[in-house]
N, C-alpha and C positions, 0 to 999 in steps of 0.2 A: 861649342860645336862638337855634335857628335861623331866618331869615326865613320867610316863608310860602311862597315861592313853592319856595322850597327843600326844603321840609317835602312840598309836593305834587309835585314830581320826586322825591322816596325812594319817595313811596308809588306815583305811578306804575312806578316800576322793580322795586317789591316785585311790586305785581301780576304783574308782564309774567312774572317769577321765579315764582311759583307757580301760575300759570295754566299746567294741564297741557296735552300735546299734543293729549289728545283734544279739549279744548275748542276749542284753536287749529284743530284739525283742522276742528271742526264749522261754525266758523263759515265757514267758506270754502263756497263755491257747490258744490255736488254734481255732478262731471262724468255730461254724459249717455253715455251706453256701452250700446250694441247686446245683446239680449238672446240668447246663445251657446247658452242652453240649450234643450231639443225643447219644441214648442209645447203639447204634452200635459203636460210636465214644470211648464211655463210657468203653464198653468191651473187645473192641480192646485197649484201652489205647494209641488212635491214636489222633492229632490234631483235631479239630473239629472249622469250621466256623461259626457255629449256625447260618444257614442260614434256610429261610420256604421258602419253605418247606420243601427242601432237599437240603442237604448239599453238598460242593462240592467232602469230601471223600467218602459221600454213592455215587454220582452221580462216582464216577471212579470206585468203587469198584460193581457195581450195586447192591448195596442192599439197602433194603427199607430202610427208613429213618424216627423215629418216636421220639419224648421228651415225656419227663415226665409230669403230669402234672406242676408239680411245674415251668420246666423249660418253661412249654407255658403261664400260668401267668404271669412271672416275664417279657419273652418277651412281650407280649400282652399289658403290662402296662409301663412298661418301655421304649421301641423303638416305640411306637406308632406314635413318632412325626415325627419317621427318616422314616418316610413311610415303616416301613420292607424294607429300602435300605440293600441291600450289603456290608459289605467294608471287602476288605481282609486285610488292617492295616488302625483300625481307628482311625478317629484325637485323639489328646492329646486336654483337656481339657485344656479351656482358663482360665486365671490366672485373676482371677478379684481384681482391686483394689478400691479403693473408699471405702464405709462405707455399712454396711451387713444391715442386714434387722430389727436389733434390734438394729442400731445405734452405733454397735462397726466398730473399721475400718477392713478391710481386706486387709492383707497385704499379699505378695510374699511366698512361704517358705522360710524358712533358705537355703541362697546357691544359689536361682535363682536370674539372674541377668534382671533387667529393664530396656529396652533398650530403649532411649529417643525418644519422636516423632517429626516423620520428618513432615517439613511443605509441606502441600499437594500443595503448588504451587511452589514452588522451593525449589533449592537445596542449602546448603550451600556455600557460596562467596569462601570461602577458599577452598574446595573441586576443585577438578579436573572434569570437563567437561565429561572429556573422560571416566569417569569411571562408570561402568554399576550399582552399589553399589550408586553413589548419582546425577544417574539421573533422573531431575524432572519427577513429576508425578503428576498424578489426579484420583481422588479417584470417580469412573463411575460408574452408572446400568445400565446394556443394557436393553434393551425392548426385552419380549420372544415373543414378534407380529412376528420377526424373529424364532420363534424357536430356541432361544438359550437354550441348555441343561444345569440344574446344575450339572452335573455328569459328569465323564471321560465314554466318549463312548463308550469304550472297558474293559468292568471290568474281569480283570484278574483273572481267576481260572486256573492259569498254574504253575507248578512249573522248574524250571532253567536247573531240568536234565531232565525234561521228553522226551523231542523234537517230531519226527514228530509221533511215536507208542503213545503220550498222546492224541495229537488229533485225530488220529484214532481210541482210545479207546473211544471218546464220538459220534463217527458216530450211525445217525439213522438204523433203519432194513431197507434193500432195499425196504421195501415196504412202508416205511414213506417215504425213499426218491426220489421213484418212484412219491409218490403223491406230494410233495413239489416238484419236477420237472417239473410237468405238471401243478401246478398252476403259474409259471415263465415262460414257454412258450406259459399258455394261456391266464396272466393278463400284463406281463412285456414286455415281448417279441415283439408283434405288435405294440409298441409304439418307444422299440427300441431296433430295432434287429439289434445288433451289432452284434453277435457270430455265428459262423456258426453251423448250428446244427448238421448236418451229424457229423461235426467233433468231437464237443461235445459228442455225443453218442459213438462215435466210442471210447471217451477217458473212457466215463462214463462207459460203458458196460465192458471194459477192466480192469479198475480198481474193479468192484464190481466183478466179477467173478476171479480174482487173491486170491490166498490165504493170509492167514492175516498176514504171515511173508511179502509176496510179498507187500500190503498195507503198509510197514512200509519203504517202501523204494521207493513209490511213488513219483513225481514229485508235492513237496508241496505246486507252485503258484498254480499246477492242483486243488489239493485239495482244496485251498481258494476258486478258485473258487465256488467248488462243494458247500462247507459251505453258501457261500454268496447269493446264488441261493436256499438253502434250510432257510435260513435267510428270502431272499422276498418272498419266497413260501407261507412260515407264517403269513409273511403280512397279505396276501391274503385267508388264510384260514376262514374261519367261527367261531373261541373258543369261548369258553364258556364268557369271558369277554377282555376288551382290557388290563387289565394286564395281564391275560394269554398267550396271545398273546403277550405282548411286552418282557415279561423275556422268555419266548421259544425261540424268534426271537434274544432277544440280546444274550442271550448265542451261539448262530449258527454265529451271525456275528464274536464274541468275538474269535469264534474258527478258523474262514478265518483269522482274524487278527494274529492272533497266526500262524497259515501254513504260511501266507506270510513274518512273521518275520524270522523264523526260512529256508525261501527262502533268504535271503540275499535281501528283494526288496529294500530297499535302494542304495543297488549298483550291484542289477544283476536284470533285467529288462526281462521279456518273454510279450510274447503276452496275456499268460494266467494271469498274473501279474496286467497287464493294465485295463482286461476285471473286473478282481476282483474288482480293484480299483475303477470302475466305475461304479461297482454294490454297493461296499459299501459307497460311497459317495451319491448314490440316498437312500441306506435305512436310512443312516442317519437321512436323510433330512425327510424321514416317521415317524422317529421317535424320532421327537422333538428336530434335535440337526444338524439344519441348519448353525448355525457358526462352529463347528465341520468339517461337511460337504465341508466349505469355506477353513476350515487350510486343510483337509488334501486332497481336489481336488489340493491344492497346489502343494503338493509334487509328485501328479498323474499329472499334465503337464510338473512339471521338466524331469520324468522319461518318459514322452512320445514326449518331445523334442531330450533328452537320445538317446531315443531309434532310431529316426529320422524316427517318424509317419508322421511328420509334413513337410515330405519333399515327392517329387512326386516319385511314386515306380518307373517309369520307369528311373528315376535317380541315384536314389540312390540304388537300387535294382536290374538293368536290367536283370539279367540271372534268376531272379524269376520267378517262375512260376504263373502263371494267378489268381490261387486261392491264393496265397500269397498277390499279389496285393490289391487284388479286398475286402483279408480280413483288409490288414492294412488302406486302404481309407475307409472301413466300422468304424474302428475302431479310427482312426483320427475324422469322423464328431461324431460319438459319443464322444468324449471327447472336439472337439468344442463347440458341440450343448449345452452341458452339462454346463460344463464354461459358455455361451454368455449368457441362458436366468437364470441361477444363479444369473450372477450381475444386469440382468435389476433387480428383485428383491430385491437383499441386496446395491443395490446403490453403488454396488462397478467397481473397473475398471475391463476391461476383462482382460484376459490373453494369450487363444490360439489366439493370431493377426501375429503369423507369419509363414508362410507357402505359399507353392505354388503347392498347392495337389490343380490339378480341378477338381470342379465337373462332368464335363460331360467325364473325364475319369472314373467313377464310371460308369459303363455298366451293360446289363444285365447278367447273369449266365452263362456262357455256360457251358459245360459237364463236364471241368476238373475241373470250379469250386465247385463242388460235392466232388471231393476229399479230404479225412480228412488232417487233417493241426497236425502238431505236436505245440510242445509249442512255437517254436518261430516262429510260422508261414510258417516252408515249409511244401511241400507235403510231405506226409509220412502216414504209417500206425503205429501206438505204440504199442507198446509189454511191457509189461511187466514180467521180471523175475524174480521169486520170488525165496529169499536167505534163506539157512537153507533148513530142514525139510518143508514138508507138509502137516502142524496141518488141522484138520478139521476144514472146512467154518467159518467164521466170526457170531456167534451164536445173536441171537436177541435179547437182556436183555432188552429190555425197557419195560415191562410191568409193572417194579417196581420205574421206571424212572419217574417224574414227570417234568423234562424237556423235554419228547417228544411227537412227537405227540400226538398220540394215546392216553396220559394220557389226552391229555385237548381237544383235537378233538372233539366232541361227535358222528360224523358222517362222517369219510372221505372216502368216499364212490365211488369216482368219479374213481378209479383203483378197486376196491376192487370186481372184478367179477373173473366166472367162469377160464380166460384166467390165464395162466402167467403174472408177472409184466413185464418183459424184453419182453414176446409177446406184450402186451399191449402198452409198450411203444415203441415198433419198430414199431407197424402197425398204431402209432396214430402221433409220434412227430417226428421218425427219421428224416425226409424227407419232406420238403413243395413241392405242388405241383406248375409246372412254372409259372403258373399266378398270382398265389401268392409270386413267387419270383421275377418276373417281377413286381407286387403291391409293393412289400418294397423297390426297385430300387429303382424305381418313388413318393415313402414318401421319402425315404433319401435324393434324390437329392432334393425334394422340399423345405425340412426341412433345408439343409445343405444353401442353397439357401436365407431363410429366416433370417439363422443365419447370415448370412455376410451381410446380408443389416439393420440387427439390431445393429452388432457390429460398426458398423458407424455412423449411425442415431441416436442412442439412448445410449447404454453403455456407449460410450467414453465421452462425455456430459454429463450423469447423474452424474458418479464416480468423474465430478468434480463441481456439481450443476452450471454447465453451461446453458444457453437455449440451445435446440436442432437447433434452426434456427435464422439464421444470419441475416434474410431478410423476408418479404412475397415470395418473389419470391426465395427464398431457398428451404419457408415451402410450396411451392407448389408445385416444382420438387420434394422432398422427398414423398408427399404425389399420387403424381405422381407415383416413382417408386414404392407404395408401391401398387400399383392398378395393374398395369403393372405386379408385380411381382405374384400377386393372380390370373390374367388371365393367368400364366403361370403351373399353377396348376392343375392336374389331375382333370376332375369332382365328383372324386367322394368324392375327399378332400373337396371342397367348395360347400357341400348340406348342406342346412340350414333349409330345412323344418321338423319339429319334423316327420310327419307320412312319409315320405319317409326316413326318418333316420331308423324307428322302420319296416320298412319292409325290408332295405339293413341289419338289426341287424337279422332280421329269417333266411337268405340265406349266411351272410357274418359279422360277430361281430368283425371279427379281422379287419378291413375295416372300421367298425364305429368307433370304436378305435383310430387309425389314424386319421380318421375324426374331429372328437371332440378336442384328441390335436393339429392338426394344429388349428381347430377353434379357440381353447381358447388360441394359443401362436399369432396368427396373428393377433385376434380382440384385445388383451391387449396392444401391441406394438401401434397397430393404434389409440386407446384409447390417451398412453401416448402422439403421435406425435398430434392427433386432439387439446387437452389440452394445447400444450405445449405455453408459451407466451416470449415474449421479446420487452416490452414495448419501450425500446431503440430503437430497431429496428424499432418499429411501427407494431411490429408482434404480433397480439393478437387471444387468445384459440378460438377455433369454439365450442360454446353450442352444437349446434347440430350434428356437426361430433364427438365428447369428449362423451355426452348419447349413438348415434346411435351405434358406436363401444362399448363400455362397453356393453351396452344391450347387444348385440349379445356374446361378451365375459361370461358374467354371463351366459347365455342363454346356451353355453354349460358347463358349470359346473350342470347347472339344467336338462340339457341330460342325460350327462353323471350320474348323481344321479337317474333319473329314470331308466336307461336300464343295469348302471351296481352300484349298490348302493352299494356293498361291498368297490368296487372300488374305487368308491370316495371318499367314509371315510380315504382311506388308503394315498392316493397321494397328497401330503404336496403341491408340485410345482403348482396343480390342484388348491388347497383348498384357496394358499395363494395370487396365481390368482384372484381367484371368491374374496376375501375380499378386495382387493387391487379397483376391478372393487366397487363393491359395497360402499365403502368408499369416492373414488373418484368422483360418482356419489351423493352421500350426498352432499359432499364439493362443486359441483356445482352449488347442489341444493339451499342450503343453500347459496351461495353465491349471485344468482339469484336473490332470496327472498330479499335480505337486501338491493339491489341495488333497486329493484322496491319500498320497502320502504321508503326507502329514498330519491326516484323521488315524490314516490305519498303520504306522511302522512297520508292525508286526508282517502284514500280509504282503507278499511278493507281488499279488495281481493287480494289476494300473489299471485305473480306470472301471472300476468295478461299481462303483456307487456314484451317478450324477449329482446327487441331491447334494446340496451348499446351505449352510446356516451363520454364514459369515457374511452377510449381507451384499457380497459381492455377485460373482456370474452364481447365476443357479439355473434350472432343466429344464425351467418354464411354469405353465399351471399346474402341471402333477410334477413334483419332486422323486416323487420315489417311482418312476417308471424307468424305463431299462435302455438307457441310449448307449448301449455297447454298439447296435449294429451302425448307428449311425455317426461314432465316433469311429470303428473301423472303418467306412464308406470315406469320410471325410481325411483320415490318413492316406489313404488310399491313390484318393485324389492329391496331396501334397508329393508323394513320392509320382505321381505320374510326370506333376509338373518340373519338379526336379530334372527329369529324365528328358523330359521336351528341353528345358533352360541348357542342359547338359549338353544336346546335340547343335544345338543352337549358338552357343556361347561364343563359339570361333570369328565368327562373323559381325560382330557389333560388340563392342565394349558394354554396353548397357546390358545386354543381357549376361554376361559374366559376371556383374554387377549382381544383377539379382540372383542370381543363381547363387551368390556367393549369401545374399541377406537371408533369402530363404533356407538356404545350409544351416546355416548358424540355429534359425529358429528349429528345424528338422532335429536337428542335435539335442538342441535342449527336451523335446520330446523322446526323444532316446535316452536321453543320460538316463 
């Protein structure tokens, strides 16, 4: 028998033993802690993302959005690092092991387990091959020279039951999205006009005049699209700063992504579906998040094989009508085009290479094809019928909205007159006139043109760092076809003079447009083929065909920056163009330089003698002619672009990125 007192220490120690944490937890005093979340959030006793500005339940509920002080301290000092990023669920903090900053160690908590590190070049011997769990790996940084994004593209502010009435509820007022309309048909559009526009309008104008029950039962690839066109509109707008323009812009794409999820586009494919697809893989690419761009163009040529774009209408399609045709061959080379000069870019293999759509069945317009197109492409007129009651018009909250327009606009002014919107936009955009729809024929098929003689020449070769040319006399039939192919081209594609560009831009800007990107997609191609070498071969770069094409490549990037400067800030494919020319042209330079060094020691002067007997770059058909002026012209141009990357650099990681790649090579031309 044990004593008493004895008996009352077991049992206090049993207690102490079964008394869970929580309880321990409870009785300790409640620390006081500052309330983080928005004061509307706070009153409602509603979740709250503590987002800045505005959060994603004042932005559904439209009301303003404001913290406390305390809670904009604690942000301002605290998330500083995480750029005021987003996250709707954020990471769990990493578990640090090793020894803390006063030399004690720091260990796991009670109960987490440490999972052992795997060798970053293989897998265990014992382990299974086949199993996705231990297969090797290698632990990589990509270069954002690509624009690769550190973020998921599409940051989700949706929740699981809302469906197509959530994304309806964050639509702009017709009068934002009248103006983000007319900046995509008159910045996007002439470069590539995939979509037909009558029909477009005829969908737009149906939808926004339907009441707001009738919106909630909309045709939701329609809808992406609508989003993804008011996404690039943004683009293209003038804001106050390029963050405000890029979280405007990704919340509009965020919301096509969202309409097209809730379309089933994984396994149900429309016309309007494709078009989306194709608009968001280009804004992507605008905004910073070019390998994104590359996965999910992916999944947009599966579904447009799916679909059988890639097959010739009059085959697969026969009893279609004219405009159906005329719209999926529209819509096929836009989704080639888009592919072929992606990978010359990221070095990757093409993908649209199979098909037996001709171009020259791509014809002009005739009357019927005027006619509106429904979603999957036939003739039709859409209706919509709206279900329920008929609430009053779809009302304009966004004044309190800091995602829309008009909060960060300071001047959108380009609709904002005496007319109606829907006047405005019938008398301005409905309808191109035939000479201008006869103009975008004759870009497409040039374009479409262009594309299949690069997907042979150059993609398929680069994706596996092949040489382009097997022979001299390979690289001379290609460079052959590629002259041939350019004398096949409208003249007003291949004007190269700056003052007759700037007088077709007073009469005709959608025309200079065109212009420019054939220029800057045909002189970069030809660039890469002048360059290309295969010493095996006995096939070595041309100096002077490798500068001449580049120049002229940069050359419109430096157009296009005078006549449409908003422009060219915004168009990733443009920018990454011009750095690609202007790098390449370094690495020539530079490579030039060390060769004549190394001929001549003695002599201080660089660059003095072209002519190469090393079997490598050499001046072209005359060796011994004089390309001083044109290696000064082509430094020239490197140090310009520095200068642009320089002013540029603050606002996007990528372009610091290259400003930093091109330094390096600039240097080595200096040293």
């Amino acid at each position: 028998m044990q004593p008493a007192s004895s008996a009352g220490d077991d049992a206090s120690s049993l207690s102490a033993i079964t008394e869970s944490p929580t309880t321990q937890a409870k009785a300790k005093q409640k620390r006081n802690k500052p309330t983080l979340s928005c004061n509307q959030c706070v009153e409602r006793k509603t979740k709250c993302d503590r987002a800045r500005p505005t959060c994603i339940a004042c932005i559904k509920r439209q009301s303003e959005c404001y913290y406390s002080q305390a809670a904009n301290l604690i942000a301002s000092t605290g998330h500083a690092a995480a750029g005021n990023a987003r996250y709707i669920n954020r990471p769990p903090k990493r578990i640090k092991t090793g020894t803390g900053g006063n030399g004690t160690a720091v260990s796991p908590p009670h109960g987490s387990k440490t999972l052992p590190r795997r060798s970053l070049s293989q897998s265990s011997p014992r382990s299974s091959p086949f199993l996705l769990s231990n297969a090797p790996y290698t632990k990589s940084t990509p270069s954002n020279v690509f624009g690769i994004g550190s973020e998921h593209p599409f940051a989700n502010y949706w929740t699981c039951q809302g469906g197509l009435p959530e994304v309806v509820g964050v639509l702009p007022s017709k009068d934002q999205a009248d103006i983000l309309t007319e900046r995509y048909f008159t910045c996007v559009d002439p470069v590539y006009p995939m979509l037909c526009r009558q029909s477009f309008y005829a969908d737009y104008e149906t939808f926004w005049s339907a009441p707001l029950a009738g919106k909630h039962h909309a045709d939701a690839s329609m809808l992406a699209l609508h989003f993804v066109i008011y996404a690039m509109g943004t683009q293209f707008v003038q804001l106050n700063s390029y963050k405000d323009r890029s979280q405007t812009s990704e919340f509009y794409v965020s919301a096509a992504h969202q309409a097209l999820s809730i379309s089933s586009y994984m396994n149900r494919t429309t016309m309007h579906t494709i078009q989306a697809m194709v608009l968001i893989a280009y804004f992507l690419m605008n905004d910073n998040h070019a390998s994104d761009a590359w996965a999910f163009a992916g999944i947009l040529l599966r579904q447009a094989y799916a679909m059988g774009l890639n097959r010739d209408p009059d085959t697969i399609v026969p009893h279609a009508s004219f405009a159906e045709k005329q719209q999926r061959r529209k819509l096929w080379q836009a989704v080639m085009f888009q592919d072929t000069f992606l990978t010359v870019l990221l070095k990757l293999p093409p993908t649209a290479t199979h098909s037996d759509v001709s171009v020259d069945a791509l014809v002009e317009d005739l009357p019927e094809a005027n006619s509106p197109l429904d979603s999957n492409g036939s003739t039709s007129t859409t209706t919509m019928s709206p279900t329920g009651p008929f609430p009053s018009p779809l009302p304009t909250p966004r004044s309190l909205n800091q995602m829309s327009i008009s909060a960060v606009c300071a001047n959108p002014s380009p609709l904002t007159h005496s007319r109606s919107p829907s006047t405005a936009t019938t008398t301005s955009h409905h309808a191109l006139s035939p000479s201008t729809s006869r103009s975008d024929i004759a870009y497409i098929r040039s374009m479409w043109r262009l594309a299949l003689t690069v997907q042979d020449a150059i993609c398929s070769p680069l994706s596996l760092s092949l040489p382009l040319s097997s022979s001299p006399r390979h690289k001379a039939g290609l460079l052959a076809a590629f002259r041939t192919l350019r004398r096949s081209f409208p003249s007003r594609l291949t004007i190269l003079d700056p003052q007759a560009l700037t007088q077709l831009h007073a009469r005709d800007p959608r025309v200079v447009r065109q212009n420019l990107f054939m220029t800057s997609n045909y002189f970069h191609c030809l660039m890469v083929l002048q360059a290309d070498e295969n010493p095996r071969a006995g096939v070595n770069g041309d100096v002077r065909g490798a500068l001449e094409a580049a120049i002229e490549a940069l050359g419109a990037f430096w157009k296009l920056r005078r006549l449409f400067e908003r422009e060219a800030e915004v168009w990733w494919v443009f920018g990454h163009r011009a750095f690609e020319e202007a790098l390449m042209m370094a690495n020539i330079l530079a490579g030039q330089q060390q060769r004549v060094e190394q001929r001549q020691p003695q002599n201080g002067d660089r660059m003095d003698d072209s002519s190469s007997s090393d079997g490598s770059m050499n001046a072209g058909e005359d060796g011994g002619e004089d390309l001083r002026p044109l290696f000064v012209k082509a430094k020239r141009d490197v140090e310009r672009m520095l200068e642009f990357l320089e002013r540029e650099s603050g606002s996007v990681e990528m372009q610091r990125t290259r400003m930093e790649v091109l330094r390096a090579a600039y240097d080595r031309l200096r040293a």
